[in-house]
NUZALO-167424 format. One record per residue (C-alpha): y, x, z. Coordinates in pm, whole numbers, padded with zeros to 5 digits, always signed. Layout:
YXZ ...
This chain:
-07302+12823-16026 -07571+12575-16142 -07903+12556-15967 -08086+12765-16276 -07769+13063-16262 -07836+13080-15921 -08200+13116-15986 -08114+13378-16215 -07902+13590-15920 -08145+13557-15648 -08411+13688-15919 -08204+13953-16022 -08125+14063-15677 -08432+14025-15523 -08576+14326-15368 -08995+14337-15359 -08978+14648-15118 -08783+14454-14875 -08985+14163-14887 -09321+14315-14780 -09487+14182-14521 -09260+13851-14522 -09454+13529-14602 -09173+13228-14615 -09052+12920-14787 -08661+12926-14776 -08479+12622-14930 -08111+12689-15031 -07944+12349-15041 -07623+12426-15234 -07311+12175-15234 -07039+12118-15386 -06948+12008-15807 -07310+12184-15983 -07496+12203-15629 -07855+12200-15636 -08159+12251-15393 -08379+12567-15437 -08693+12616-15285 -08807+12960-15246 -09110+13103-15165 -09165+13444-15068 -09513+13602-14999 -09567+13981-14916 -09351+14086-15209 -09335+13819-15449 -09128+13574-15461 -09154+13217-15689 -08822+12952-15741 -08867+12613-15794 -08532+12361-15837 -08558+12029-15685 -08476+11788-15813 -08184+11524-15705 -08359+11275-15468 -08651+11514-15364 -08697+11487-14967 -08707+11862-14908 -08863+11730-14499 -09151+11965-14474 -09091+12175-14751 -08920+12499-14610 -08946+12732-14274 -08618+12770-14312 -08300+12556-14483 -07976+12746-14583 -07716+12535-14664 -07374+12627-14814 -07121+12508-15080 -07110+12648-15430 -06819+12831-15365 -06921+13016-15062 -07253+13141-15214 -07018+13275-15515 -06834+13497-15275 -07137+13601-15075 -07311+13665-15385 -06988+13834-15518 -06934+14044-15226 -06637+13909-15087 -06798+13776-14801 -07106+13929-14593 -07412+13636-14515 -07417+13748-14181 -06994+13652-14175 -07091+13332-14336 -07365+13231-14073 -07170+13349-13755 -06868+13190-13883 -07017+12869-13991 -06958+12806-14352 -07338+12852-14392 -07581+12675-14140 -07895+12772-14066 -08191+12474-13992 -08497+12647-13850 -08643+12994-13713 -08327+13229-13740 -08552+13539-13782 -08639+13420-14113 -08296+13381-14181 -08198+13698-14110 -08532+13870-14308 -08325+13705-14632 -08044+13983-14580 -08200+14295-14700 -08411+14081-14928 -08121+13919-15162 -07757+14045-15028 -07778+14402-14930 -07715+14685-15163 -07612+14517-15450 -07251+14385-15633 
């Protein structure tokens, strides 16, 4: 899942009602063979994308950094595996203020397949 199809999911997903009253940048650095770093920026209900570029220092950028591999954010994504497995189980890290982390749930991976 390239950078831009990602994007695309996390827009399509993306819940406004849920997102209320969250103001957060959110960087999802993606690994693996079509990785890519997306910055995301959610304020009271809207949210904007923005890829980065390979070679961008995302330092500074983001309250919170997500990273996972390509394949992992497939099956979360897909359903196969909850984010809140993925965190507590280590195949996605968390760098930065948890709570934000966990605001993501009901924002992108609840309620949808």
């Amino acid at each position: 899942m390239s950078g831009t199809k990602t994007i695309e999911e996390l827009r399509r997903r993306f819940k406004p009602e849920a997102a209320r009253n969250v103001t957060a940048t959110y960087l999802f650095s993606i690994s693996g063979q079509d990785g890519a770093m997306v910055l995301t920026k959610i304020n009271d209900g809207a949210v904007e994308f923005e890829e980065l570029v390979e070679g961008t220092d995302p330092t500074g950028k983001a309250d919170c950094i997500i990273t996972v591999s390509r394949e992992d954010l497939e099956s979360i994504l897909e359903g196969r595996m909850s984010a809140m497995t993925a965190a507590l189980s280590g195949v996605l890290s968390i760098e930065g203020e948890l709570g934000l982390a966990m605001q993501l749930v009901p924002i992108f991976f609840e309620g949808l397949s």
